[in-house]
Backbone and ligand atoms as CSV (ligand in chain L), in Angstrom:
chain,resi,resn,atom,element,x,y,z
A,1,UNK,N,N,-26.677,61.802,-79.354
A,1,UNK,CA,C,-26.880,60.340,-79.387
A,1,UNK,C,C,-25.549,59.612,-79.466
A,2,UNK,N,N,-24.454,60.333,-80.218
A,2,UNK,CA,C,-23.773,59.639,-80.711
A,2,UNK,C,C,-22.597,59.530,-78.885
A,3,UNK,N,N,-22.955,60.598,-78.618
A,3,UNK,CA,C,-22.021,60.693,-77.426
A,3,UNK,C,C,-22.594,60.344,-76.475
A,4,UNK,N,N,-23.921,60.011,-75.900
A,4,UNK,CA,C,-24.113,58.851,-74.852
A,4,UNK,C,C,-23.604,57.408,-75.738
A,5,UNK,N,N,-23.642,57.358,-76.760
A,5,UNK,CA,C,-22.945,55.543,-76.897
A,5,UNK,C,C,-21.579,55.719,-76.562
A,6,UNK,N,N,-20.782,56.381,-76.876
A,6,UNK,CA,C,-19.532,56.716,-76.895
A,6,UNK,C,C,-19.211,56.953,-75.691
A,7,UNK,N,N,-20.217,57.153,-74.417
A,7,UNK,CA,C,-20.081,57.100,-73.067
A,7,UNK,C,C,-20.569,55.791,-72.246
A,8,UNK,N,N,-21.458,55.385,-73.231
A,8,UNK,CA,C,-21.515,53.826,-72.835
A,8,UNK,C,C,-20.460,53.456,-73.109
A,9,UNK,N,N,-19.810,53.287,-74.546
A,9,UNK,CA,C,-19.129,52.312,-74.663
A,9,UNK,C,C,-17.760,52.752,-74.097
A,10,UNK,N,N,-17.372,53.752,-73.212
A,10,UNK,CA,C,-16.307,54.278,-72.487
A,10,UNK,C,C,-16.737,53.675,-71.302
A,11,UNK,N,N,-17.654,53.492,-71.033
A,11,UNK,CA,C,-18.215,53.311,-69.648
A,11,UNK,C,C,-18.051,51.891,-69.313
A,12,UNK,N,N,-18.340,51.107,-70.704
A,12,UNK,CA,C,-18.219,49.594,-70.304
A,12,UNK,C,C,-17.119,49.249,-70.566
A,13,UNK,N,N,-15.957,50.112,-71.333
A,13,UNK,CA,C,-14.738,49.218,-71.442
A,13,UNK,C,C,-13.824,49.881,-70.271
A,14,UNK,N,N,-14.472,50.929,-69.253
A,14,UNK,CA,C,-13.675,51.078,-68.198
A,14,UNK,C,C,-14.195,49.608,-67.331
A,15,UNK,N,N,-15.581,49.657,-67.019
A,15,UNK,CA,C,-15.789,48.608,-66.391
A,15,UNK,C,C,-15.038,47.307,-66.423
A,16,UNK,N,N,-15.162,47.409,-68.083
A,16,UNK,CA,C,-14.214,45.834,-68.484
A,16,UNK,C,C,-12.889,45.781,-67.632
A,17,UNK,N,N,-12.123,47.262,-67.854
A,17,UNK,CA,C,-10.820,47.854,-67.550
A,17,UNK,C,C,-10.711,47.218,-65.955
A,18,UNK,N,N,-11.777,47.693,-65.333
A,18,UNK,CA,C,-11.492,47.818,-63.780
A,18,UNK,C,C,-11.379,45.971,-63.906
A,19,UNK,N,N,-12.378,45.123,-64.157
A,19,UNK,CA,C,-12.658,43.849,-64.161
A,19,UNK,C,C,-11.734,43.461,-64.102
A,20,UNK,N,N,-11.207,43.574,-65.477
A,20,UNK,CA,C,-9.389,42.851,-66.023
A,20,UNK,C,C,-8.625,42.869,-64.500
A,21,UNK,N,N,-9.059,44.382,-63.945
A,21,UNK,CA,C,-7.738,44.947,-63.085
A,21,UNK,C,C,-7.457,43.924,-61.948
A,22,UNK,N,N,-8.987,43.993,-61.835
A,22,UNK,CA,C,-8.815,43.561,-60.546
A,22,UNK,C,C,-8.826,41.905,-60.643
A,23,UNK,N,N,-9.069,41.383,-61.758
A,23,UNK,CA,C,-8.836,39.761,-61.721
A,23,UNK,C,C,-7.392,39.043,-61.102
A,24,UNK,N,N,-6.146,39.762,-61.444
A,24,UNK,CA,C,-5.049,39.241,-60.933
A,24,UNK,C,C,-4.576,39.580,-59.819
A,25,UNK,N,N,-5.765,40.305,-58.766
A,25,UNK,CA,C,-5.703,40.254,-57.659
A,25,UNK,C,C,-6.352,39.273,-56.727
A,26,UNK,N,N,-7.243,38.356,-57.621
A,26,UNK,CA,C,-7.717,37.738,-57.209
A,26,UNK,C,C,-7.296,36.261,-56.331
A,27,UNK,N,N,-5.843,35.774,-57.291
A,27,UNK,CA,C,-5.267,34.820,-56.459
A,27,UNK,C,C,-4.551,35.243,-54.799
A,28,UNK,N,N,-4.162,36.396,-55.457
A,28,UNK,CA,C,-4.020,36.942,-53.829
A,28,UNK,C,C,-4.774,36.701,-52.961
A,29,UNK,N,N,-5.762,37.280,-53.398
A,29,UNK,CA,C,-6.815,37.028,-52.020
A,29,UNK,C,C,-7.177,35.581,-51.918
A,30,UNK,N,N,-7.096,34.843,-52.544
A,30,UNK,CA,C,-7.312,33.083,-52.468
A,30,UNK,C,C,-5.887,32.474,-51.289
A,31,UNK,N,N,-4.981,33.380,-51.888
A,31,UNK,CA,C,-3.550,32.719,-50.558
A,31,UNK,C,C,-3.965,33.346,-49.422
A,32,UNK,N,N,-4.087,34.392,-49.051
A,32,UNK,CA,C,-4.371,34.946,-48.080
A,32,UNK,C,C,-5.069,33.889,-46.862
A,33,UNK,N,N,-6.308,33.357,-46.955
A,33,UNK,CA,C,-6.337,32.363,-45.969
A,33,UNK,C,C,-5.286,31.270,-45.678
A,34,UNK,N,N,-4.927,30.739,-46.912
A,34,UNK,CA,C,-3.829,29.736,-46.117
A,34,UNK,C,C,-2.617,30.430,-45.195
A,35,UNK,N,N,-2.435,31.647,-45.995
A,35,UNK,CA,C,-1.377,32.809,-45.050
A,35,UNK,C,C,-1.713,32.641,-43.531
A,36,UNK,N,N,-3.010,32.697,-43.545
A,36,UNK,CA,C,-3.615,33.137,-42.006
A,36,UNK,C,C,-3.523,32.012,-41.318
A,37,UNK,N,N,-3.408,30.812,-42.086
A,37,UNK,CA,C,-3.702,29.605,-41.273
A,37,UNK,C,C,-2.039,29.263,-41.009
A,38,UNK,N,N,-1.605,29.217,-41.609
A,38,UNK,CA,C,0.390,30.102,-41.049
A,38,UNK,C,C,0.633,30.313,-39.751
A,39,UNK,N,N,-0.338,31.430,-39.422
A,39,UNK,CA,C,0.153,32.556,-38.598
A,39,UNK,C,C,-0.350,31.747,-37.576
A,40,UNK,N,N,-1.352,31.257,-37.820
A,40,UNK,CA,C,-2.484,30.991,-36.214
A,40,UNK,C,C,-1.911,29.416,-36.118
A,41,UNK,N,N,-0.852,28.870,-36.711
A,41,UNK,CA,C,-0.597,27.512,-36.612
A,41,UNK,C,C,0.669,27.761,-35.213
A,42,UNK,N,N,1.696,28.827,-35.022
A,42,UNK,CA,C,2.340,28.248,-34.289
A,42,UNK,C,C,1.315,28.048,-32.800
A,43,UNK,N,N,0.356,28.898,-32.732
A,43,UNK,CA,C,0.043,28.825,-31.422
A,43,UNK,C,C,-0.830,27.446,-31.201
A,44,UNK,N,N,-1.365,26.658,-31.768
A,44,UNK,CA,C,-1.811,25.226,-31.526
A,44,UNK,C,C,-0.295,24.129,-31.586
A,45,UNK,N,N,1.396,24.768,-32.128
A,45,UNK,CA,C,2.206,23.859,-32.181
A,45,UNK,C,C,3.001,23.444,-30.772
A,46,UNK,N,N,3.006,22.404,-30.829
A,46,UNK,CA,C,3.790,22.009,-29.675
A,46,UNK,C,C,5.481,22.819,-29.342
A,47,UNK,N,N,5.435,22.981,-28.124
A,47,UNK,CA,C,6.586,23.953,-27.968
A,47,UNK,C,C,7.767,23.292,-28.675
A,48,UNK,N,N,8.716,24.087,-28.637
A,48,UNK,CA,C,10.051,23.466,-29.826
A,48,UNK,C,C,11.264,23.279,-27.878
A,49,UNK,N,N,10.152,24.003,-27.796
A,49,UNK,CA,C,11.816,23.652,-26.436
A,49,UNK,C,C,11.356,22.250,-25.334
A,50,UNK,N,N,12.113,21.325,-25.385
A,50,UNK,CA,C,11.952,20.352,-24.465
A,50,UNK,C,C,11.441,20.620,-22.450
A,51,UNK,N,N,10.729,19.401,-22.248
A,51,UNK,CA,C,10.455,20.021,-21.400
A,51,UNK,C,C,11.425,19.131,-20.077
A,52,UNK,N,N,12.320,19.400,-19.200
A,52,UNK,CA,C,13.400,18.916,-19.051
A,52,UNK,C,C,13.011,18.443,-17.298
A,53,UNK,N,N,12.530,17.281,-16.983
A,53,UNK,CA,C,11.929,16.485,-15.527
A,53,UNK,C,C,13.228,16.401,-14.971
A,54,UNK,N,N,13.129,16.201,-13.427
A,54,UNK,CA,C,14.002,15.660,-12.893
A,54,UNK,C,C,13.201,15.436,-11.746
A,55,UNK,N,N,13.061,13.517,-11.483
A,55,UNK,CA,C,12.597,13.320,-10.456
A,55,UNK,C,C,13.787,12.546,-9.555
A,56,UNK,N,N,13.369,12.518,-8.168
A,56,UNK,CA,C,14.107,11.788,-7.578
A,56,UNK,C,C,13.436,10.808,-6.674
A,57,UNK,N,N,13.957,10.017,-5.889
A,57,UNK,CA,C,13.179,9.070,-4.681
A,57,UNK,C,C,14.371,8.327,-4.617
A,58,UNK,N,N,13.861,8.289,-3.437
A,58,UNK,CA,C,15.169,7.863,-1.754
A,58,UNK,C,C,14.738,6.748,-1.096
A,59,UNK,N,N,15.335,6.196,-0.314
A,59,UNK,CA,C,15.136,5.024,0.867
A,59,UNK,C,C,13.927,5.625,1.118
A,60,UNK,N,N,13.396,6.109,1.335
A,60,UNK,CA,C,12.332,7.128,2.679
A,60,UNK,C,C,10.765,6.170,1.345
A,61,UNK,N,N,11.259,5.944,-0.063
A,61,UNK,CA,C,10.077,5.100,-0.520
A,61,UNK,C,C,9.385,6.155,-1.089
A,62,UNK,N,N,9.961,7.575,-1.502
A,62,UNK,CA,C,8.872,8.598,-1.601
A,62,UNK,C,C,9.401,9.250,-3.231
A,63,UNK,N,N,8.844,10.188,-4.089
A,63,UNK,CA,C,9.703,10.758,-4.938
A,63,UNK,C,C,9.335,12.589,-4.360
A,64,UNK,N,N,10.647,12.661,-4.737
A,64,UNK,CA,C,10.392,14.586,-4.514
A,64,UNK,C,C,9.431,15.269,-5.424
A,65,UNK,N,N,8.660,14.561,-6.191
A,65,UNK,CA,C,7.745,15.850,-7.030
A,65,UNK,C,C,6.583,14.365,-6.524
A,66,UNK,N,N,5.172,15.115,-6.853
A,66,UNK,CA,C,3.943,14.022,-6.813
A,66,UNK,C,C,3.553,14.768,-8.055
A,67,UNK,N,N,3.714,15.996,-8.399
A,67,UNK,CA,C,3.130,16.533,-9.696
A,67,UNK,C,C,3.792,17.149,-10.951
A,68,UNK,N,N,3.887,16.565,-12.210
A,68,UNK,CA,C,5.121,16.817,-13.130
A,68,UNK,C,C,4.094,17.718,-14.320
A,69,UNK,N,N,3.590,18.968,-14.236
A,69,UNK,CA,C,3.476,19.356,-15.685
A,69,UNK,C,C,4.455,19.770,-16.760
A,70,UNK,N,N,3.456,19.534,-17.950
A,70,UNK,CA,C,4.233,19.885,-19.732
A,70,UNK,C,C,3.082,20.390,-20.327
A,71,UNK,N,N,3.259,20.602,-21.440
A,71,UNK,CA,C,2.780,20.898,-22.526
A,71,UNK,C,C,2.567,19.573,-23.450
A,72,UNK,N,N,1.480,19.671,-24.185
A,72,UNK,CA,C,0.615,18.577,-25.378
A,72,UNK,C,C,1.917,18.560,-26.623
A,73,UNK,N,N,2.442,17.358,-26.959
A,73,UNK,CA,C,3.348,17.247,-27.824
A,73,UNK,C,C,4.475,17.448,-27.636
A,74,UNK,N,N,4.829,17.853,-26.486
A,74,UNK,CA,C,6.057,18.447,-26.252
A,74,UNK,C,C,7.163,17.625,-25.595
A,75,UNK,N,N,8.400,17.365,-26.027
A,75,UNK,CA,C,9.081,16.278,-25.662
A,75,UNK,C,C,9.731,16.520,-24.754
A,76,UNK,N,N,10.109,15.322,-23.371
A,76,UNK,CA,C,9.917,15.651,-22.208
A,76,UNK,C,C,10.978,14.460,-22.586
A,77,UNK,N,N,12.201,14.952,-21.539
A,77,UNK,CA,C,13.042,14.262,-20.970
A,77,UNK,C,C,13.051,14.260,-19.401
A,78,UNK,N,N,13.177,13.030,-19.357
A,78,UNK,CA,C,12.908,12.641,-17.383
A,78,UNK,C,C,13.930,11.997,-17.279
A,79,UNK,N,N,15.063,12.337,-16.011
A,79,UNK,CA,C,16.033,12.022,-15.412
A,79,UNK,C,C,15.313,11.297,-14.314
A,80,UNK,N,N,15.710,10.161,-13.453
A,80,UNK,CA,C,15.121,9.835,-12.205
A,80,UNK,C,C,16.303,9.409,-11.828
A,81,UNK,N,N,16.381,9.754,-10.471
A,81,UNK,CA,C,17.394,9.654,-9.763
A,81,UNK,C,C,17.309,8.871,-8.672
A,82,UNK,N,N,18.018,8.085,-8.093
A,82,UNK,CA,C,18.275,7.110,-6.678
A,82,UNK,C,C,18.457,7.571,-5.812
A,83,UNK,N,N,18.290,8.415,-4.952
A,83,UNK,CA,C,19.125,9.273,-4.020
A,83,UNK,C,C,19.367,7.874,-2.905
A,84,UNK,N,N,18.840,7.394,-2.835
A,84,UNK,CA,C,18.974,6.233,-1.398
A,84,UNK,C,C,20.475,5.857,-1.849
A,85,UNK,N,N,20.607,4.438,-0.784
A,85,UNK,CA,C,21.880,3.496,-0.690
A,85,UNK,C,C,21.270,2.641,-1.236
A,86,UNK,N,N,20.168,1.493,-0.876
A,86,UNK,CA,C,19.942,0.677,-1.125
A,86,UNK,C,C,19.558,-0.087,-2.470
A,87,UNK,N,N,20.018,-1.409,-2.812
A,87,UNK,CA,C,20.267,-1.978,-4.128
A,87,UNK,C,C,18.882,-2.198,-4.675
A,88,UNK,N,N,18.829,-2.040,-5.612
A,88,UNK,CA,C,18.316,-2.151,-6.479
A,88,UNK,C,C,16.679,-3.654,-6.157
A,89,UNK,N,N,17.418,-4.556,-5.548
A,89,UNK,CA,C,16.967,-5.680,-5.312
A,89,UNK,C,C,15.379,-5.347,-3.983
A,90,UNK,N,N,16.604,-4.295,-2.573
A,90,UNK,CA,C,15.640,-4.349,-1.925
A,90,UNK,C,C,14.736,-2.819,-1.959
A,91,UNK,N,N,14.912,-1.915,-2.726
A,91,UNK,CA,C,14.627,-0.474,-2.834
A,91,UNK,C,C,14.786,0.044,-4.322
A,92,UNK,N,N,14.378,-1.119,-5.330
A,92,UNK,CA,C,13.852,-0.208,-6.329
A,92,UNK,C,C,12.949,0.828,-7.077
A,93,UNK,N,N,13.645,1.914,-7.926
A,93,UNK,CA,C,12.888,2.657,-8.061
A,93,UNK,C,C,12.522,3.024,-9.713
A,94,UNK,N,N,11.333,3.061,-10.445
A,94,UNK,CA,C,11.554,3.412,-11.544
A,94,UNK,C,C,9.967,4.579,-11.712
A,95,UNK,N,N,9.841,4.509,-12.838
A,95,UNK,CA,C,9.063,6.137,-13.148
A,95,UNK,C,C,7.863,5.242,-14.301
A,96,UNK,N,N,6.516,5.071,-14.056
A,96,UNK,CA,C,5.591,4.061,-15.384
A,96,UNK,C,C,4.589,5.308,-15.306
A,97,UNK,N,N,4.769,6.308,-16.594
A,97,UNK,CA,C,3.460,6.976,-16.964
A,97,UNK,C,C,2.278,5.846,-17.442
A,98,UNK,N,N,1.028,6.153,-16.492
A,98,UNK,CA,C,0.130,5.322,-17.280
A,98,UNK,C,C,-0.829,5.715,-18.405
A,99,UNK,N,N,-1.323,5.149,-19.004
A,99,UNK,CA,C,-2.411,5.419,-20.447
A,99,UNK,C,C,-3.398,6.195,-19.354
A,100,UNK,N,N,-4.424,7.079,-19.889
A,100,UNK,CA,C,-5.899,7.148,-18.825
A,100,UNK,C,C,-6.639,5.937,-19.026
A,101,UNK,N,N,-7.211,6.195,-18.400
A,101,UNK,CA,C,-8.206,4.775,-17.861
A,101,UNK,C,C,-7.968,3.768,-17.136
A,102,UNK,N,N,-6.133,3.673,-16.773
A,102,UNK,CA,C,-5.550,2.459,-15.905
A,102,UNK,C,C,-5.987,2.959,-15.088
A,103,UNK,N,N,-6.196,1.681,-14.288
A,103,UNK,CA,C,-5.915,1.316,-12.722
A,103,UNK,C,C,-4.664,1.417,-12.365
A,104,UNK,N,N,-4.266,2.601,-11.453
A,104,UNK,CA,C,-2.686,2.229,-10.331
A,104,UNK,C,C,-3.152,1.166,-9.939
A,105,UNK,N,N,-3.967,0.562,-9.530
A,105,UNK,CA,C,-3.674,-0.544,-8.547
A,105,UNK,C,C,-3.861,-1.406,-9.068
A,106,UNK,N,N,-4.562,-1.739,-9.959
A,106,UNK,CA,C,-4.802,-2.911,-10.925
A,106,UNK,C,C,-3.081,-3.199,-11.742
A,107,UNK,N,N,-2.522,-1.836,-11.960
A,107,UNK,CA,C,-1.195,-2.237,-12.726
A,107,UNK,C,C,-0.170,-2.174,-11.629
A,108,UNK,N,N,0.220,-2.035,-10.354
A,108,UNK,CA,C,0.424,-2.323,-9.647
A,108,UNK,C,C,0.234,-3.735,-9.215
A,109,UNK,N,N,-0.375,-3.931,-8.758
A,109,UNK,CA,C,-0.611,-5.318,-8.918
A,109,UNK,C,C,0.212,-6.605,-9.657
A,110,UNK,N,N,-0.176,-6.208,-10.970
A,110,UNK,CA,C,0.212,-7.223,-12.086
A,110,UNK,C,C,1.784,-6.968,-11.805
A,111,UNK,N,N,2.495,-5.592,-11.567
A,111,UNK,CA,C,3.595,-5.252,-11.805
A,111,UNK,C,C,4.489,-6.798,-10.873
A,112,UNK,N,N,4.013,-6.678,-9.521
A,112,UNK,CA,C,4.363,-7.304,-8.541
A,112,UNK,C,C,4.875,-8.651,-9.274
A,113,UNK,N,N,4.386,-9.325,-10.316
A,113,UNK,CA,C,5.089,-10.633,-11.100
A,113,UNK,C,C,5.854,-10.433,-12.274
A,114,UNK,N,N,6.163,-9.144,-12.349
A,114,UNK,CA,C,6.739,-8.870,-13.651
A,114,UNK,C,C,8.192,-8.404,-13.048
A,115,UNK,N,N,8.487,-9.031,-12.535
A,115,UNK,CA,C,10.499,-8.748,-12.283
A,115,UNK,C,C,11.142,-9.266,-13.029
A,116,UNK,N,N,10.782,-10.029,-14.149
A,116,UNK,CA,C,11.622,-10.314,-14.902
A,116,UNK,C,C,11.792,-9.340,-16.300
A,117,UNK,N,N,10.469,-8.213,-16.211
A,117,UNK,CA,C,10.549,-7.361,-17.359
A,117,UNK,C,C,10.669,-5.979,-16.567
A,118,UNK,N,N,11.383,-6.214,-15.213
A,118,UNK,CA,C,11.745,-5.084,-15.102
A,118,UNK,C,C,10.222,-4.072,-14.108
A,119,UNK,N,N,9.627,-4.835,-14.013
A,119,UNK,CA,C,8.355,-4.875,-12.903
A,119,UNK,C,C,7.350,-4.108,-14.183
A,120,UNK,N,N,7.166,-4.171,-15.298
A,120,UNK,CA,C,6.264,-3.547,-16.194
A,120,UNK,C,C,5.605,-5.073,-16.852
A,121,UNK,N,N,4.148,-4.930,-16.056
A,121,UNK,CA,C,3.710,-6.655,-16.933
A,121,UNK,C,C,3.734,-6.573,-18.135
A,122,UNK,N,N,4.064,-7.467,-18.950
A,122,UNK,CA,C,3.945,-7.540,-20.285
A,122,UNK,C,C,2.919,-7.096,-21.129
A,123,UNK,N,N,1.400,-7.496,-20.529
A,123,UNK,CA,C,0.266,-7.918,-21.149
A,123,UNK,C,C,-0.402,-6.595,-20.911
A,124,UNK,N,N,0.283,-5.439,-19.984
A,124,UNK,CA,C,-0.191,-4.066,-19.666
A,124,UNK,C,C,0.795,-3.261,-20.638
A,125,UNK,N,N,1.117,-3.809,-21.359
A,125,UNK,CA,C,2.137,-2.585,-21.809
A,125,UNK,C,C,1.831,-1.371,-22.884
A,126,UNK,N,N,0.333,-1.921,-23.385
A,126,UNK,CA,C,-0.313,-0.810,-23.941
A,126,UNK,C,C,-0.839,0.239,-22.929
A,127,UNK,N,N,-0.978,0.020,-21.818
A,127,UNK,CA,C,-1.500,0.994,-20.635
A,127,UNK,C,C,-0.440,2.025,-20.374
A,128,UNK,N,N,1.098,1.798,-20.748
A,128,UNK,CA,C,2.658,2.663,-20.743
A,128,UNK,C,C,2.301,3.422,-21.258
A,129,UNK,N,N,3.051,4.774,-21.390
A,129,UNK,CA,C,2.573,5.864,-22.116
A,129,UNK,C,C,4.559,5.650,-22.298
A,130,UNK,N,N,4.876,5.765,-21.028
A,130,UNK,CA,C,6.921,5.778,-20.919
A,130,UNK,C,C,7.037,4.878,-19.708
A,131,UNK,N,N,8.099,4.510,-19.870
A,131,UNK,CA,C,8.334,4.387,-18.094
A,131,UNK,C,C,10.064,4.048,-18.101
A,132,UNK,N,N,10.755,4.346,-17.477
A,132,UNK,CA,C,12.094,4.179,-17.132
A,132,UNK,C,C,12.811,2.796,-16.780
A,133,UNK,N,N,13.937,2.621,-16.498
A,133,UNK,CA,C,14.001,1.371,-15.876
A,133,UNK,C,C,14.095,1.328,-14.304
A,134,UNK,N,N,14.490,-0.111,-13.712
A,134,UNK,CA,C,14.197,0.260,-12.713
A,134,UNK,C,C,15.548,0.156,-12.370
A,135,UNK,N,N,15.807,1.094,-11.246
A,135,UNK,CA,C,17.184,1.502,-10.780
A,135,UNK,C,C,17.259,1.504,-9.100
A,136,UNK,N,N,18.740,1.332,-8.889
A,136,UNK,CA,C,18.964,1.133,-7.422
A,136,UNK,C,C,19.514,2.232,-6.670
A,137,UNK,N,N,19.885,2.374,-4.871
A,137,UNK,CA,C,20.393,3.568,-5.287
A,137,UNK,C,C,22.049,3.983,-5.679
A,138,UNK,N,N,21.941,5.590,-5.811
A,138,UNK,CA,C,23.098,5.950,-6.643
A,138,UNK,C,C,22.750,5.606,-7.776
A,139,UNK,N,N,22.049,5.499,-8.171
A,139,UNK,CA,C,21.763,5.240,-10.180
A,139,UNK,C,C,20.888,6.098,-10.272
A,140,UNK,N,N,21.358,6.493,-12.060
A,140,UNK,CA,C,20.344,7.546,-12.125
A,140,UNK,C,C,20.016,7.262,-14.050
A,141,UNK,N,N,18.999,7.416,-14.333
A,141,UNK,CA,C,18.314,6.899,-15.344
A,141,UNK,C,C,17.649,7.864,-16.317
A,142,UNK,N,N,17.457,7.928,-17.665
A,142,UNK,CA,C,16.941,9.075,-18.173
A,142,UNK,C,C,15.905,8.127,-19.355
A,143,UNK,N,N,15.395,8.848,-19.895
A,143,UNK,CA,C,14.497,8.656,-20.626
A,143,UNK,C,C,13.416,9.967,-21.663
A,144,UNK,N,N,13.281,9.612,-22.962
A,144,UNK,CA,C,12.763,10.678,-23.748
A,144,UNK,C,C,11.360,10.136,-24.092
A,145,UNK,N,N,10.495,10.772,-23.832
A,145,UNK,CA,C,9.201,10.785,-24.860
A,145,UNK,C,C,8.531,12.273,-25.095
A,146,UNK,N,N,7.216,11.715,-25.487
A,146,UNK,CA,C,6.402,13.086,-26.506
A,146,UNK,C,C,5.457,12.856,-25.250
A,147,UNK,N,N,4.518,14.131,-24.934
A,147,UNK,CA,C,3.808,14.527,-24.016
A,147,UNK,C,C,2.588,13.889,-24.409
A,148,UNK,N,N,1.504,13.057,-24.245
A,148,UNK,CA,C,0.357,12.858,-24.749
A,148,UNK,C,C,-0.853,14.330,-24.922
A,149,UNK,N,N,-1.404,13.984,-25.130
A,149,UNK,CA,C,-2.495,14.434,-25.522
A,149,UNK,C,C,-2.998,15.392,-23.735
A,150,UNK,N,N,-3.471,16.308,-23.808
A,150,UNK,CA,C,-3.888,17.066,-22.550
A,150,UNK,C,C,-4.758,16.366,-21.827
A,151,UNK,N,N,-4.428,16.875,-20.406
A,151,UNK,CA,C,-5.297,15.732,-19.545
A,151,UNK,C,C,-4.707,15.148,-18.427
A,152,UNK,N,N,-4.984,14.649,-17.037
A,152,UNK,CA,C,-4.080,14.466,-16.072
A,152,UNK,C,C,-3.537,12.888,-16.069
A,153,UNK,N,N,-2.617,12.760,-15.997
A,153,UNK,CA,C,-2.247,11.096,-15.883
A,153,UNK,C,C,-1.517,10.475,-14.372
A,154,UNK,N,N,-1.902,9.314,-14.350
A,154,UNK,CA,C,-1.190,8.794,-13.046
A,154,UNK,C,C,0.356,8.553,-13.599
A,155,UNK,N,N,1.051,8.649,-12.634
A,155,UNK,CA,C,3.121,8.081,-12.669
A,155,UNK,C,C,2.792,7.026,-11.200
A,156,UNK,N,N,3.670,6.400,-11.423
A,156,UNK,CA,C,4.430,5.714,-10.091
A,156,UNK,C,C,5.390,4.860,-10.168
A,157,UNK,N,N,5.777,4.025,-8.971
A,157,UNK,CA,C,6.951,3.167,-9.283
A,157,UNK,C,C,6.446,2.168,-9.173
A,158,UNK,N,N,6.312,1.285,-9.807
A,158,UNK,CA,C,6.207,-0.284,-10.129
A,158,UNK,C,C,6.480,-1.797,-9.237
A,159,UNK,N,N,8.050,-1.296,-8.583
A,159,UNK,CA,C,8.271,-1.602,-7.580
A,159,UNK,C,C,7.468,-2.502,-6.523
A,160,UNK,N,N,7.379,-3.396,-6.552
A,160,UNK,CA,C,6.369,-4.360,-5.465
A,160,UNK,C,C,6.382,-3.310,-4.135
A,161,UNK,N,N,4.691,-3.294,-3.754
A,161,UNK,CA,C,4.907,-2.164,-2.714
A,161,UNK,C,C,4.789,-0.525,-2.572
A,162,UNK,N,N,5.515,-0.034,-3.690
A,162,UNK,CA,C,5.852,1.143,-4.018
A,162,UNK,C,C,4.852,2.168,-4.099
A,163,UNK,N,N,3.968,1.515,-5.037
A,163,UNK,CA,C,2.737,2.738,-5.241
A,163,UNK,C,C,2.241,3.706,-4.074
A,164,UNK,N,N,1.975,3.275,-3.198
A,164,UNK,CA,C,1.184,3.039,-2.268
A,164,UNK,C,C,1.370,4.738,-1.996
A,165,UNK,N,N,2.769,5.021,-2.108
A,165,UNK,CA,C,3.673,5.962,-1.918
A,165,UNK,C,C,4.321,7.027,-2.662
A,166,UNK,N,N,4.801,5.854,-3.946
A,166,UNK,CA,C,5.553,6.927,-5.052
A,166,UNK,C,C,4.666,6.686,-5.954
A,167,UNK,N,N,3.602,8.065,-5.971
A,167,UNK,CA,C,2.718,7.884,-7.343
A,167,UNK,C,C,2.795,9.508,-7.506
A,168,UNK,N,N,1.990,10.090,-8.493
A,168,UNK,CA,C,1.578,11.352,-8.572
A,168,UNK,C,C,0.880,11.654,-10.056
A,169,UNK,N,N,0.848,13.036,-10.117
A,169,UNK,CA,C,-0.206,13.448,-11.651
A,169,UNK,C,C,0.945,13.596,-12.921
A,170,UNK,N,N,0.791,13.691,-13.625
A,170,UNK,CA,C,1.584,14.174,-14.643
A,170,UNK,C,C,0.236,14.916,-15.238
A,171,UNK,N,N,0.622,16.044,-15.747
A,171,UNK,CA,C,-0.468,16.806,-16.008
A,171,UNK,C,C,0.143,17.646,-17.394
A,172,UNK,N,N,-0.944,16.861,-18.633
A,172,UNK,CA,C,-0.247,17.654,-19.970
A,172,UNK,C,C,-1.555,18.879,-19.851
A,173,UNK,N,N,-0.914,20.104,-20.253
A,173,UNK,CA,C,-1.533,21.224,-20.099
A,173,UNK,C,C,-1.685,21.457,-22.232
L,1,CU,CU,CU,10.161,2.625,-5.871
């Protein structure tokens, strides 16, 4: 008798024993998910390396890319370049990412009275996502932003005229 209690009570203060043991393992395993959420974070982070544009457009009214992808968040520097001769006045060229949901032609349009801001209407300027200035040729222009959100977007040049011609996708992947 006396030695089944004496095996109970061995029995429950191992139990206790193991209990104790394993309690201060317990915060461990509580970090452990945030650990994981660590690991699986770089692959939703926006790349760390810039994503580096270079467009151009010439007399000819055209730009050499119609399609510019990036990456979501990812900061994108765009060079645009003049390749033409012509000034600024009769062959300008600049670069207007639009918001989704614009109209090219609706902001086109409006652009056509906005030479005094540089052909970007004022009253559209929440529809900008970026846009460059406008340049003549031999000028060449740069500009930094953050990639929006995934999804295809219209570009073009602003330029009275221009669209028609120099537009294309920008496509955040
Ligand atoms: Cu143009």
């Amino acid at each position: 008798m006396r030695k089944s209690i004496l095996a109970l009570a061995s029995a429950a203060f191992i139990f206790a024993a193991c209990n104790q043991s394993k309690q201060p393992e317990t915060p461990a395993t509580e970090t452990t998910p945030p650990a994981a959420t660590e690991e699986a974070a770089p692959a939703v982070a926006p790349p760390t390396e810039p994503a580096i544009v270079e467009l151009s457009g010439g007399d000819d009214m055209k730009y050499d890319k119609t399609e510019i992808t990036v990456k979501e968040g990812q900061t994108v520097k765009l060079t645009l370049k003049h390749t033409g001769k012509s000034p600024k006045e009769a062959m300008g060229h600049n670069f207007v990412l639009l918001a989704s949901g614009t109209s090219l032609q609706d902001f086109a349009t409006a652009a056509i009275k906005a030479k005094d801001n540089d052909y970007i209407p004022a009253d559209m300027a929440s529809s900008v996502i970026a846009h460059t200035k406008t340049i003549g040729g031999g000028e060449t222009t740069e500009i930094e932003f953050t990639a929006p959100s995934k999804g295809t977007y219209d570009f073009l040049c602003s330029f009275p005229g221009h669209y028609g011609t120099m537009k294309g996708h920008f496509i955040v992947e």
